[in-house]
C-alpha positions, 0 to 999 in steps of 0.5 A, a space after each residue: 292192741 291199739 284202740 282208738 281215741 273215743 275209746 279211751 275216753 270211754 274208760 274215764 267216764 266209767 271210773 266215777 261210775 265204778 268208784 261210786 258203787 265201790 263205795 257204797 258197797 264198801 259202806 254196806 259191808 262195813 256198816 253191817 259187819 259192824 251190826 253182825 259185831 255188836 250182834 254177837 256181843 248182845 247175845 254173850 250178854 242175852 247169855 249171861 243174863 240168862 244165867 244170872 236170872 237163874 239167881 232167882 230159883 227159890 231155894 226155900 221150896 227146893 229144899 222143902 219138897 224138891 220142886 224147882 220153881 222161879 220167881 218171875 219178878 226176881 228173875 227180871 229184876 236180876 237180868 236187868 241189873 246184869 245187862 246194866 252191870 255188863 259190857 253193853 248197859 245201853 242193852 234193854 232188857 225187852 222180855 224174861 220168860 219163864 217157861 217149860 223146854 218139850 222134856 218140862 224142865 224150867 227155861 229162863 229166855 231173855 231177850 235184848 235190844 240195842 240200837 247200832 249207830 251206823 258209821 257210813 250210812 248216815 252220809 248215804 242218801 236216805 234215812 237210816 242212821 241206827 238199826 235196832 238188833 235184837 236177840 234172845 238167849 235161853 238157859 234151860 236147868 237139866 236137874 
């Protein structure tokens, strides 16, 4: 197939045009897999922190009359101090709640934030340099 020549300059304007969108595309797919990374990682800590709180159970009133109970103060206290000791101390603990689950038994949810710096985002046009990921775990005592 022979094409002519003001065809074949046609394929030269184009190539900046395609390597441009490739890459800003490459620098979405990089920046946000690097969210969905760290994303994960907060979680495992939101988890452990969790499980850490349950340190907070007040022992004394369960051996007294079989009443699970726990102390909110504590349960906060512990939970920060995991997060600082853990993988991610830049992690904020934002909320511990102490609630019930449908069938009454005591959960402890945590929930984290952490500030992500982008890697390709920040020489794109626009403002954005971190995101802010947040996540919660919960653990729930079946006894």
């Amino acid at each position: 197939m022979l094409t002519s020549r003001s065809e074949r300059g046609t394929v030269l304007l184009m190539f900046p045009a395609a390597m441009l969108i490739m890459v800003v595309l490459g620098a979405i797919v990089i920046d946000v897999g690097l969210s969905q990374v760290r994303g994960r990682e907060l979680e495992a800590v939101a988890a452990s922190a969790a499980n850490d709180a349950l340190g907070s159970l007040d022992v004394q009133q369960l051996r007294t009359d079989g009443t699970i109970r726990l102390d909110q103060p504590r349960a906060v206290a512990i939970a920060r101090a995991a997060v600082a000791a853990g993988p991610l101390p830049e992690a904020v603990v934002t909320d511990v709640v102490i609630t019930s689950d449908p069938l009454g038994r005591p959960e402890i949810a945590v929930t984290l934030e952490l500030e992500v710096a982008l890697v390709i985002a920040p020489a794109l046009p626009g403002d954005l340099e971190v995101t802010t990921i947040r996540r919660t775990a919960s653990v729930t005592i079946l006894g």
